[in-house]
Each structure stands twice: as C-alpha cells, then as structure tokens.
N, C-alpha and C positions, 0 to 999 in steps of 0.2 A: 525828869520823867515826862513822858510823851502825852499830851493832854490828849483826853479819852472820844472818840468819834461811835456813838451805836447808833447801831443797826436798827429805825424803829419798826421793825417788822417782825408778825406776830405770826407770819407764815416762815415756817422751818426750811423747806426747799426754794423760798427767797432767799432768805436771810443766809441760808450756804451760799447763794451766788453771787449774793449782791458782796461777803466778805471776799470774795475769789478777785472779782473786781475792785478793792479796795487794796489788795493786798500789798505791801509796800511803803504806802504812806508812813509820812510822818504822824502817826497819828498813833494810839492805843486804841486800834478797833476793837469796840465789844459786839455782842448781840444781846438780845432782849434775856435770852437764858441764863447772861449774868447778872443780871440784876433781878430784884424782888418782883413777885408778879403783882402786875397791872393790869385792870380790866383796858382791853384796847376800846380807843376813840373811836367812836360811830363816823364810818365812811358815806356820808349823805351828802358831797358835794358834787353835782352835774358835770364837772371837768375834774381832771386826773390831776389837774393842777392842783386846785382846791385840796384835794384828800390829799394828798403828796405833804401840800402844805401842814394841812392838819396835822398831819401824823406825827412828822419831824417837828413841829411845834410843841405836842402834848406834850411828846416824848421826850423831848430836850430839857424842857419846863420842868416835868416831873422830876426829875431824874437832876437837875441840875448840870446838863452836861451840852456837850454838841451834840448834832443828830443831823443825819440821813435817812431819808425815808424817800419812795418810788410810792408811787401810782401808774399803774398798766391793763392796759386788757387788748382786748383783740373788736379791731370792727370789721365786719361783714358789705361789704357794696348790696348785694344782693338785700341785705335785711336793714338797709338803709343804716347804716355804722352800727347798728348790735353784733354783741351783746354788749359791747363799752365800758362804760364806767362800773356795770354790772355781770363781768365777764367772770366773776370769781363764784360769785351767788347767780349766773344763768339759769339752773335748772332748779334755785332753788335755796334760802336760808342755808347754812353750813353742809352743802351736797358737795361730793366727789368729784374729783376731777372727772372720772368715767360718765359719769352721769352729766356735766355738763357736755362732753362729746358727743353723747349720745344723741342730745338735744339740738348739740347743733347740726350733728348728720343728719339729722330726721329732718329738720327745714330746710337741709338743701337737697335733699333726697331727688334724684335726678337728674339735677343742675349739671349741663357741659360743663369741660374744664373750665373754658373761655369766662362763664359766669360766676367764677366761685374763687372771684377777688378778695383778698383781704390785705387786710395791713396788722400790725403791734406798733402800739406807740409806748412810749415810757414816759413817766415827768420822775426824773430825779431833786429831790429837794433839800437843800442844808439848811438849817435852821445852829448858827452860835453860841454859844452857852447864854451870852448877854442878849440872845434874842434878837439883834442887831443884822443889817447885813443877810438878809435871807437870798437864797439863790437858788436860781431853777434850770436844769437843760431838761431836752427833749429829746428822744431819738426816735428814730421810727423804721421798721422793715417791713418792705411789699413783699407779696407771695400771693399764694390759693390756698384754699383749703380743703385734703385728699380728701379720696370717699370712703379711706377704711385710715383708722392708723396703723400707722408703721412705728418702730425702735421701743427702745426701753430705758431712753434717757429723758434727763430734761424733767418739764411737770405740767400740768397746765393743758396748754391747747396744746405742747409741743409735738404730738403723736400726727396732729393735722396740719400740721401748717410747712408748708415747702414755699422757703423763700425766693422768690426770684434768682432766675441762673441755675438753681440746683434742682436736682431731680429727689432728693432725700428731704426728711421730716427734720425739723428743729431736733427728734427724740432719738435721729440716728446721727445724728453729728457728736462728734467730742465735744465736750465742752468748753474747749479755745477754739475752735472751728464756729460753734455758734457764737461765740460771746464777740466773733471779730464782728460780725454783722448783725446782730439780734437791736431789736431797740433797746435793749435796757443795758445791752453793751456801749452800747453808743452814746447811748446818754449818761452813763457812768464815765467811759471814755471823756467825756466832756469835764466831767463831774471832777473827776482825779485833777485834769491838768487846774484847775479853780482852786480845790484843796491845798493842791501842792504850790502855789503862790499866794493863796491865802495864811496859807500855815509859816512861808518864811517869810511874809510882808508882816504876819501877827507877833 
C-alpha cells in the first residue's frame, strides 16, 4: 500500500489544485477533508517559507503522516511587495476573495498599465512522516494586474492577474494552461520530480 502524502491545506480551492498537481505520484494523496478536523496553525511567519514550513510540519505531526503544504500570495511593485504574506487576509480576518480585489483595485486605482507590476510566488513544502529531510521549492510568475476582473475560473487574485506574454486573467485560462506557468505550478512541478525520487530512493 502507497504510504499516505496530504494535502495540509485548509483552503478547499487550494487543496483541489494542489491534488490536480500531485496527481500521479506514488503516493496515497489525501486532503485535509479526510481526516478528523483540526484547528489550522496560525500563519504568522514574515516569509512564505516559514508558514509553508509550519504547515506541513503541524500537519504531518498531527496526523502522523507526510505532508505538503504551499505558502503563496501575490506582491504588488507599486505597493512595495503587498499584499504578501498577507495576501489571503488583505482586506481583512476571514474576508472574500471579492473583497480582497476590491482593495486592491482601489490602491491602484488609476495606475498605467506600465506601473501595475506584480508577481505570485509559491514556497511548496514537504515535511516526512519521521520529520526528517524537510524540502522546499519556489516558483514564481510575473505579470500586472487588470483594472477590472475578467473569467470565472481559478480563486484568489486569479480575476487580476495577466501573466506576462498573455493578454487573459489566470481566471480565464484552463486550468493546465495556467498550472503550465502559475507559480505554484511551478513550484509543485519542482515539487513532483523530489517526491518521485524521494519515494523510489525511500
């Protein structure tokens, strides 16, 4: 039997994605919805690394199992890298995605294309059952971000954010169209090939 890989993520429209990108492995992917519920661990590390870390540490711990967990957000040039590490709670304690948009079109409200830089970074993190051996990629995708949203996919800042090269939203791509380029494609992408010779060296 395939030893067990979840998903420590306690957002529902990650945790579909991040299993999309997983998919395949040698592994028994779970999500957090199979297993008994857990209050999640407070994300108060200044880098995406740190909480990444956290996450996939608690969760592994708890649970007694392996574990992947992502840290990501979106930074801004114009708003000197915000919203960041706080890109989930931007507008606010457990606020909407809409709501976070909103707030960020409002600060850049006027902004030329030229100045409405941004990037997505990702820190993906595995954490081993034995706790042992912890491992991190990163990926990252440049773009702008529009002055209205566009599509109905994706979640997040996806409605804003037009990655370099393309004239469309993360929110009107398919979802293998974005995951080729997105950062947390990327950094999963990294993530898999680690897995899959961690898992036949293990």
């Amino acid at each position: 039997m395939a030893e067990v890989l979840l998903i420590g993520s306690g957002n529902r429209d990650k945790a579909r994605e991040l299993a999309t990108l997983l998919e395949g492995l040698p592994w028994e992917v779970g999500c957090l919805k199979d297993f008994p519920d857990v209050e999640e661990p407070e994300e108060d590390g200044d880098t995406f690394e740190v909480n990444a870390l956290k996450k996939a540490r608690f969760y592994g711990a708890h649970f007694g199992v392996a574990c992947v967990a992502d840290d990501s957000g979106l930074a801004v040039d114009f708003l000197d890298g915000a919203p960041g590490v706080y890109s989930a709670r931007y507008a606010g304690e457990s606020c909407s995605y809409e709501a976070n948009n909103k707030k960020l079109l409002h600060a850049l409200a006027g902004l030329p294309w030229h100045e409405r830089t941004a990037h997505f970074c990702c820190c993906a993190a595995f954490v081993p059952r034995d706790g042992a051996s912890e491992h991190l990629e990163i990926g990252r995708c440049e773009g702008h971000i529009a002055v209205a949203p566009t599509g109905a996919g994706g979640f997040g800042y996806d409605p804003l954010f037009v990655p370099n090269g393309e004239e469309r939203s993360f929110a009107e791509m398919r979802p293998e169209e974005k995951h080729a380029i997105s950062h947390r494609g990327r950094a999963f992408a990294q993530l898999r090939q680690f897995l899959e010779s961690y898992h036949e060296s293990g």
